[in-house]
C-alpha positions as CSV (number, residue, x, y, z in Angstrom):
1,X,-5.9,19.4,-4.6
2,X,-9.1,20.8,-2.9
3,X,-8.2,21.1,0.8
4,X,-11.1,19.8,3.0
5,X,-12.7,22.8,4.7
6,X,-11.4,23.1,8.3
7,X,-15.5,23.1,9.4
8,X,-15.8,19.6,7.6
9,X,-12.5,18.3,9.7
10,X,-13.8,15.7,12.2
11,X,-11.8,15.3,15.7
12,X,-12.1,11.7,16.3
13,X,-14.5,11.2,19.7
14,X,-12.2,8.9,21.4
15,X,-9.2,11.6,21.7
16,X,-9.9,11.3,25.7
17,X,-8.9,8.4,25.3
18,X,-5.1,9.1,23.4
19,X,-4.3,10.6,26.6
20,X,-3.9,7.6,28.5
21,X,-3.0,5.5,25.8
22,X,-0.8,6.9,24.2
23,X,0.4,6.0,21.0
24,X,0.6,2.6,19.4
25,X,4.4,1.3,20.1
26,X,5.5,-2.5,20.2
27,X,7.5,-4.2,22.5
28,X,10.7,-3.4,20.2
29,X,10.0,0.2,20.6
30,X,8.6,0.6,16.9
31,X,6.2,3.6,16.4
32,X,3.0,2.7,14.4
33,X,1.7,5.7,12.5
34,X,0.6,3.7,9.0
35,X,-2.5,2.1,8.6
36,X,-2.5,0.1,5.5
37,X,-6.7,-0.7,4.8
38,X,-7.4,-3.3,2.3
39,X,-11.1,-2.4,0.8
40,X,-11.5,-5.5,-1.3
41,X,-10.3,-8.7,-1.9
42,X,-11.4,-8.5,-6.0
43,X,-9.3,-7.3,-8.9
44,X,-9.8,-6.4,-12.4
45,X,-6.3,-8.2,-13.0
46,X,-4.9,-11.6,-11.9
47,X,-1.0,-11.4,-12.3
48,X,1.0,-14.3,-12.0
49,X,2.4,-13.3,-8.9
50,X,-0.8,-12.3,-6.6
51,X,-3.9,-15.0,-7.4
52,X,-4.8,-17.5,-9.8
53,X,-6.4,-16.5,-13.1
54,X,-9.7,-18.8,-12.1
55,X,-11.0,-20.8,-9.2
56,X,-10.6,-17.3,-6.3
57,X,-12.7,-18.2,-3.3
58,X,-13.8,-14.2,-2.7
59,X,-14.5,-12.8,0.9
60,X,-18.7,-13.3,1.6
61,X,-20.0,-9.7,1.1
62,X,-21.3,-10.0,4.1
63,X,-17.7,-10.5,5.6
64,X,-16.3,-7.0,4.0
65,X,-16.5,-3.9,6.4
66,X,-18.8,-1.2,5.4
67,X,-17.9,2.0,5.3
68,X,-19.1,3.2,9.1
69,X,-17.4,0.7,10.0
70,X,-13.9,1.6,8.0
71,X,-14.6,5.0,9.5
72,X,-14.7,3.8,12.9
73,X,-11.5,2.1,12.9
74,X,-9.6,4.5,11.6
75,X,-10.9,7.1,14.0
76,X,-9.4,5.0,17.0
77,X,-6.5,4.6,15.0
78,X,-5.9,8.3,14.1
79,X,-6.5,8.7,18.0
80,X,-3.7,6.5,19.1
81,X,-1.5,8.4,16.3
82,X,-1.6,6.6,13.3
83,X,-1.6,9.8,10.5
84,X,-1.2,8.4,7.7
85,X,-4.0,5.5,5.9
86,X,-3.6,3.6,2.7
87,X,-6.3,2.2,0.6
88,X,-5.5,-1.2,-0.8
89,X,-6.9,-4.3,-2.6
90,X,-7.2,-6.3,-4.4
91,X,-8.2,-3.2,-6.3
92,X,-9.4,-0.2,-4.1
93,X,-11.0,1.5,-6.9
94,X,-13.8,-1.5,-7.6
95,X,-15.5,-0.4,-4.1
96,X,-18.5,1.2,-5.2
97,X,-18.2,4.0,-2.2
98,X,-14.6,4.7,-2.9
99,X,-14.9,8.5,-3.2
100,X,-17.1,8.7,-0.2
101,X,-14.6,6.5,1.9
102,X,-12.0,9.2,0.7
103,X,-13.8,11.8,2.0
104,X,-15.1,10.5,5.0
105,X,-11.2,9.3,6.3
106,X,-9.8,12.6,5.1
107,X,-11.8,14.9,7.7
108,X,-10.3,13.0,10.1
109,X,-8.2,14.2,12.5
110,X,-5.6,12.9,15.3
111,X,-3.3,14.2,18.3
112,X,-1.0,16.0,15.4
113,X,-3.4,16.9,13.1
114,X,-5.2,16.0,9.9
115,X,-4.8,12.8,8.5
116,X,-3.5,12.1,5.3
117,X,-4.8,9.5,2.5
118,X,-3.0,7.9,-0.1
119,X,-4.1,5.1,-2.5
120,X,-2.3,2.0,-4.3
121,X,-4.5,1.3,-7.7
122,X,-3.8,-0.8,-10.9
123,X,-5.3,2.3,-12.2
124,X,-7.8,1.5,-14.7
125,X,-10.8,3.1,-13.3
126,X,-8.8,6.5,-12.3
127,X,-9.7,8.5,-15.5
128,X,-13.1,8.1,-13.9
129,X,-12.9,9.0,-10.8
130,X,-10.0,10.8,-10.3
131,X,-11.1,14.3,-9.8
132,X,-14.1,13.2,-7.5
133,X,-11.1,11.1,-5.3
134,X,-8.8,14.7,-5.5
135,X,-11.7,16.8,-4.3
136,X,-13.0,14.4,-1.2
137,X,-9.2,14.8,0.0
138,X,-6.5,12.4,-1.7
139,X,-3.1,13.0,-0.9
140,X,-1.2,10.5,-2.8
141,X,-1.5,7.9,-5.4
142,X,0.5,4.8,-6.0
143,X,-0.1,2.8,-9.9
144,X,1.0,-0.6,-10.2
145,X,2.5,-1.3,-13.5
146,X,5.2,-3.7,-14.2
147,X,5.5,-3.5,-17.8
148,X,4.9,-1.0,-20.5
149,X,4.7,-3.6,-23.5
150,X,1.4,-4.6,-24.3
151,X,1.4,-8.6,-25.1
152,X,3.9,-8.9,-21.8
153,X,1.1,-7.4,-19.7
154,X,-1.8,-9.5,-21.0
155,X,0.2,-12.3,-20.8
156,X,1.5,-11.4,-16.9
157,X,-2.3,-10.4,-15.6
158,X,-3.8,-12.2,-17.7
159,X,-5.8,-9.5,-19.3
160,X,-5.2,-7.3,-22.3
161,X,-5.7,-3.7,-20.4
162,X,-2.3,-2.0,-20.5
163,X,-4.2,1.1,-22.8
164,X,-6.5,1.6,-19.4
165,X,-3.5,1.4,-17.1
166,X,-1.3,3.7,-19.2
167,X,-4.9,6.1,-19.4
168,X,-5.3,6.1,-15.7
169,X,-1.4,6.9,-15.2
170,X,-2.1,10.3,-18.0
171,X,-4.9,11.0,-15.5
172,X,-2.6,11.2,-12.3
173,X,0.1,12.7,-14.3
174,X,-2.1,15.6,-15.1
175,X,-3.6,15.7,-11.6
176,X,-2.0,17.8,-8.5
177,X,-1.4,14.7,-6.9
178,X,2.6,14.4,-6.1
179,X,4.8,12.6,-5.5
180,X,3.2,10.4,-8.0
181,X,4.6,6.9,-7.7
182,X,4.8,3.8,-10.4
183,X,5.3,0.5,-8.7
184,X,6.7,-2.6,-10.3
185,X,7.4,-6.3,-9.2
186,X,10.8,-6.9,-10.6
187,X,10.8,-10.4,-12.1
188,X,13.6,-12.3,-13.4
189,X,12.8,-13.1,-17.6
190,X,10.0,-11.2,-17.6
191,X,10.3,-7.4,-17.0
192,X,14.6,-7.1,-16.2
193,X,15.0,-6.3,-19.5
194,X,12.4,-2.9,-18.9
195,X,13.9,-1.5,-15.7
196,X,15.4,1.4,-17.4
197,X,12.7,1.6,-19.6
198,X,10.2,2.2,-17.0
199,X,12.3,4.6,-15.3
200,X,12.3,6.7,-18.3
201,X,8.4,6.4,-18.8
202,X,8.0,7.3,-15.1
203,X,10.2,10.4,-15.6
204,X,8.3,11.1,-18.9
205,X,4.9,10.9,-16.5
206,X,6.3,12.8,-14.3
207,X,6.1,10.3,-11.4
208,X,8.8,8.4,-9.5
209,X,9.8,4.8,-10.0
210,X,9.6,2.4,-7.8
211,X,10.8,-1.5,-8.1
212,X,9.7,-4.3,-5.8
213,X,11.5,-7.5,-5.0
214,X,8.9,-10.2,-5.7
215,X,7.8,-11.8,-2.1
216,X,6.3,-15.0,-1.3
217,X,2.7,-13.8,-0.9
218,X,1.2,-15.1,-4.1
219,X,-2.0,-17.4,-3.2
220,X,-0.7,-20.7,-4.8
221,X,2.5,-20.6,-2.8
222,X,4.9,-21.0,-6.2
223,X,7.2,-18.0,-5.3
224,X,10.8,-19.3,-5.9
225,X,13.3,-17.1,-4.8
226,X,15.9,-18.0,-8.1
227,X,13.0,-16.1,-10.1
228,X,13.1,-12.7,-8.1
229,X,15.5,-10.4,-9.1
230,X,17.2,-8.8,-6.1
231,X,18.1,-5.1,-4.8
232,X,21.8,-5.4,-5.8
233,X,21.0,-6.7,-9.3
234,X,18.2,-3.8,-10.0
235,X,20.7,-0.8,-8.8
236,X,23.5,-2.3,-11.0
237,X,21.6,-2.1,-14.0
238,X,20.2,1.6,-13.0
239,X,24.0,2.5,-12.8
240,X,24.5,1.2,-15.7
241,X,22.7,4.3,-17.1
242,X,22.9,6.4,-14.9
243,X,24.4,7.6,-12.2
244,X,22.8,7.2,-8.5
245,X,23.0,9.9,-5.3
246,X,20.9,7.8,-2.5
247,X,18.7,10.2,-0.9
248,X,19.0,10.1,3.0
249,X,16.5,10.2,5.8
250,X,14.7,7.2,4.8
251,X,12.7,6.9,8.1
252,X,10.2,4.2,8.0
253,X,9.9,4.8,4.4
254,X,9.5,1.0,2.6
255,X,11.8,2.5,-0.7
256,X,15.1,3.1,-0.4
257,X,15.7,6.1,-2.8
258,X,18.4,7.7,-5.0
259,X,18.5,10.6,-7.1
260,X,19.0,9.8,-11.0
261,X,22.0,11.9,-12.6
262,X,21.8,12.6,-16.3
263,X,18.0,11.8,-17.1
264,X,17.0,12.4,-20.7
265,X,14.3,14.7,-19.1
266,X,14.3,18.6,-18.3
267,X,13.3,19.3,-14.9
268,X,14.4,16.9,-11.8
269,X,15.7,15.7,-9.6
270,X,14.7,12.8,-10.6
271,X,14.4,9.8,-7.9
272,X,14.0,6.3,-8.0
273,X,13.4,3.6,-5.3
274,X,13.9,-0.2,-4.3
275,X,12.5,-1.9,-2.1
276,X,13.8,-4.8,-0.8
277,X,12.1,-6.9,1.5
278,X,13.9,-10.0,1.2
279,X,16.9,-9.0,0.7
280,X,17.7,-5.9,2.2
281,X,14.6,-5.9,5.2
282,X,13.7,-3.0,7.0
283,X,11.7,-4.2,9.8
284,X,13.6,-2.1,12.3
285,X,11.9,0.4,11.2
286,X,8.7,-0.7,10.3
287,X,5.4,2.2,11.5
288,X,2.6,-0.3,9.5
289,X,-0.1,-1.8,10.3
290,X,-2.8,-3.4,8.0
291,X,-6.5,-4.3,8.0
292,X,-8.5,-6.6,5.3
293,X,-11.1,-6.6,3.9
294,X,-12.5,-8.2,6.3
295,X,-11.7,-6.7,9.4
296,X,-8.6,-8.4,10.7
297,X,-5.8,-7.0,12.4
298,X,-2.3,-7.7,10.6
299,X,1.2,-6.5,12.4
300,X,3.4,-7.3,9.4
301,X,2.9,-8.1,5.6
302,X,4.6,-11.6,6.2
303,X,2.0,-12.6,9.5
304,X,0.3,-16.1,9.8
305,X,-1.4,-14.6,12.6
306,X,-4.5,-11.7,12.9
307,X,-6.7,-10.1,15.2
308,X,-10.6,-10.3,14.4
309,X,-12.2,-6.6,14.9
310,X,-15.7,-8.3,13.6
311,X,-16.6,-9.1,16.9
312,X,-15.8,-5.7,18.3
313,X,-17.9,-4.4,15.3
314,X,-21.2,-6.6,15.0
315,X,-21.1,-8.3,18.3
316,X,-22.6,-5.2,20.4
317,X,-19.6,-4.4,22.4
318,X,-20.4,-1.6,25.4
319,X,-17.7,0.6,24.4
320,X,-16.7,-0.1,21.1
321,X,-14.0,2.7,20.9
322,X,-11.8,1.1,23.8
323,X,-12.4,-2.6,22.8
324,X,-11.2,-1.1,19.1
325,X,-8.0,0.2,20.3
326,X,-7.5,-2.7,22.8
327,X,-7.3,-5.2,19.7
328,X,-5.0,-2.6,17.8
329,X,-2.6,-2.6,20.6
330,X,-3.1,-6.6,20.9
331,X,-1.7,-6.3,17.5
332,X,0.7,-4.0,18.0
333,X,2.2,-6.4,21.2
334,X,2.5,-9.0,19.3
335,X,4.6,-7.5,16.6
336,X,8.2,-9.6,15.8
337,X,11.2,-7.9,15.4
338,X,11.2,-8.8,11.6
339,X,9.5,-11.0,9.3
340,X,11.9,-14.1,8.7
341,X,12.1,-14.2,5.2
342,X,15.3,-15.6,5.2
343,X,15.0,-17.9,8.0
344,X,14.3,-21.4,7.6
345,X,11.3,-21.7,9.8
346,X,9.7,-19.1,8.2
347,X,5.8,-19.9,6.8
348,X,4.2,-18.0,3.9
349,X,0.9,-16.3,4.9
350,X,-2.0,-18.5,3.9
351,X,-3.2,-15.5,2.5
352,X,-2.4,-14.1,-0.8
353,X,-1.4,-10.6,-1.5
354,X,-4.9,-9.8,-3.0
355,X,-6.6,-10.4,0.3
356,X,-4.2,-9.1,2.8
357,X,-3.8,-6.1,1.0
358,X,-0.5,-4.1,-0.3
């Protein structure tokens, strides 16, 4: 990877300000050093499990943030500590500006130092754009893919573009881009039967596999919790094959990780990861915070409830760097100690995953 020139690395202005506010902790004493920044609400794929394949009420243009605007944010945010900012969707890599946003974020830098920037994609534009993306300062890259056979995938995002995905994986495989990571949705009768398979095509890509229990964030509100198929079930089958060394130190890390023993693949270790946010939740934990598309404010993945940085942004605010971090730490305050999942109160965001971002 090109490292950004230490001339080109920008000190955010409001660092006077860091002093006195110190980083961005919650009442439960959580840590937030993860800013999770949806770019877009649009995909090139609809699977089952994120939006409906017609009928999508998109975000107004007019409503998306620009990319001053992104900037700012994150500049308040890297001030108060947050070191770490992930581009999401929808699909991050339909934004137009994508490789400027890159490089604009990744001269960033906070009380600790530069920032880094990683990316979650479907992939299909990488081949593209890939070396622009690695040269404005990419750290990591995350590619959804939650099949490797070719009529399942059409039929689960409704479009016939597994050749692109797999391209777009080659790409990142051959980049300097690690750890690369492969994430898939673990669904019961649909992709169970290709757990171990796509373990051994991530090893064969080079990148580390990552499953997903399947969460109720899809926008038609169908997620039925007999259909997901849970943490115990997905490191049964994995020992099944192989044998499994978990990795410690998982932090605030979402994946819990083990190291695979006896992979049909020179080289190694080998690791693979779960994670389980219904089953096995992590919220203790949890450093993350997230912003759409739009420029709201989202404590957890699971929230039904956001603060709006639009009027901080367009509504000609005197000092737009404190009111910024004064709605981040609003946020931050009103963090619960865990997302409820399992509790029988709890309400699935009206959002879908597509426009609260991954």
């Amino acid at each position: 990877m090109t490292a950004v020139p230490v001339a080109l690395r920008r000190r955010s202005d409001v660092q006077a300000a860091d002093a006195a506010s110190g980083p961005l902790v919650d009442t439960h004493g959580r840590v937030h050093r993860d800013l999770r920044i949806s770019l877009t609400d649009r995909c090139s794929l609809r699977c089952t499990y994120c939006m409906p394949e017609q009928g999508n009420e998109w975000l107004a243009r007019n409503s998306i943030l620009t990319l001053d605007e992104i900037v700012e944010i994150a500049e308040v945010a890297a001030a108060a500590g947050v070191h770490t900012f992930r581009l999401t969707g929808g699909e991050p890599l339909l934004r137009r500006d994508i490789v400027e946003i890159v490089r604009r974020l990744a001269v960033i830098e906070g009380p600790e130092g530069p920032v880094e920037i990683a990316m979650t994609t479907n992939g299909i534009r990488l081949p593209d754009v890939l070396d622009d993306l690695v040269d404005a300062g990419l750290a990591r890259l995350n590619i959804s893919i939650d099949t490797i056979q070719r009529e399942k995938f059409a039929s689960l995002t409704r479009r016939d573009r597994l050749p692109e995905v797999l391209e777009g994986i080659a790409a990142a495989a051959a980049s300097p881009l690690r750890p690369l990571k492969l994430n898939a949705v673990a669904m019961r009768g649909v992709n169970d039967d290709e757990i171990i398979d796509l373990v051994q095509f991530a090893v064969d890509s080079g990148a580390q596999m990552r499953f997903i229990e399947q969460m109720p964030l899809d926008a038609g509100h169908t997620w039925d919790r007999e259909q997901m198929v849970t943490r115990e079930e997905i490191v049964a089958t994995l020992s099944s094959r192989w044998d499994l060394t978990p990795v410690p130190g998982r932090g605030g890390a979402p994946a819990e990780k083990w190291v695979l023993e006896g992979v049909e693949n020179g080289g190694g270790p080998h690791e693979v990861g779960v994670i389980a946010s219904v089953t096995a939740p992590f919220c203790g934990d949890c450093d993350r915070l997230r912003l759409t598309a739009d420029g709201q404010v989202r404590n957890c993945l699971f929230s039904i409830a956001e603060y709006d940085l639009v009027p901080v942004l367009r509504g000609g605010a005197p000092d737009r760097a404190a009111a910024i971090d004064a709605v981040l730490r609003a946020s931050v305050r009103g963090k619960l100690p865990g997302h409820a999942i399992n509790d029988p109160s709890f309400l699935q965001p009206p959002r879908g995953m597509n426009a609260i971002g991954g």
